[in-house]
C-alpha positions, -999 to 999 in steps of 0.1 A, spaced: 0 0 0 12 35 -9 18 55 19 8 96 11 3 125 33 -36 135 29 -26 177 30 -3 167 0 -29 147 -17 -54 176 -11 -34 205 -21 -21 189 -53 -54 180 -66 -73 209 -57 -45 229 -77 -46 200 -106 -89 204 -112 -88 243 -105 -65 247 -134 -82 224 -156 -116 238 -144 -107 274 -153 -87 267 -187 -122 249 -197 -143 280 -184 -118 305 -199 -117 287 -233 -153 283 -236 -164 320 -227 -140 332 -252 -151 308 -277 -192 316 -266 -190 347 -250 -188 386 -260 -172 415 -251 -168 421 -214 -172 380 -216 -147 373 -234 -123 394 -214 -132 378 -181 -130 340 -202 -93 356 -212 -83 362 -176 -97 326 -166 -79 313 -187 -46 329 -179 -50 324 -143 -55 288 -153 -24 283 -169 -6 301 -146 -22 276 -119 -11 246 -141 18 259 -145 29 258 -103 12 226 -104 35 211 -127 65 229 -107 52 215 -76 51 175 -90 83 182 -113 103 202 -98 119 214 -133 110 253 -129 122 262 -96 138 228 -85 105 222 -59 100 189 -61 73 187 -31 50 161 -44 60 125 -54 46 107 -80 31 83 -58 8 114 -39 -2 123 -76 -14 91 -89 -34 84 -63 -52 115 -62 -60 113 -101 -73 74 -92 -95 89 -64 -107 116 -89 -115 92 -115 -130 68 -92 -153 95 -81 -166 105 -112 -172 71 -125 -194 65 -88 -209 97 -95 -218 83 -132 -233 52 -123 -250 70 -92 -269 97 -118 -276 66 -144 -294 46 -117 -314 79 -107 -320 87 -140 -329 49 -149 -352 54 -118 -370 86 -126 -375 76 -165 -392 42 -151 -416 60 -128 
């Protein structure tokens, strides 16, 4: 059994799915959005990459030679996210499989 510190875990995928979360916002309100919209999607997605950007530092260390989190912390956090959404999945398919029945 892999042995990870939970703050590790915590900090390095809260980091991971905000940048990915605000890239996807950013690119799709510049893609949908207009004027001020656009701007705002812009900044998102800036502040996204600039997020993924520490995040990669962080689990690399190539940037500024911090090399906090170890492979190990990473994968298992990515497994637990992944797990979660496909629980989530098959939790809304059996509700929706439910509801439609009724």
């Amino acid at each position: 059994m892999v042995s990870v510190d939970i703050w590790e875990l915590f900090l390095s995928m809260l980091l991971l799915i905000f940048a990915i979360g605000t890239i996807l916002a950013g690119l799709f309100t510049i893609y949908f959005g207009t004027g001020k919209s656009r701007a705002i999607g812009s900044i998102l997605f800036i502040i996204g990459v600039i997020v993924a950007i520490i995040f990669y530092n962080y689990t690399t260390g190539d940037i500024w030679s911090v090399n906090a989190w170890k492979w190990d912390t990473i994968r298992a956090g990515i497994a637990s996210i992944i797990g979660g959404l496909i629980g989530g999945l098959i939790a809304l398919g059996v509700f929706l499989a439910g509801i439609m029945k009724a």
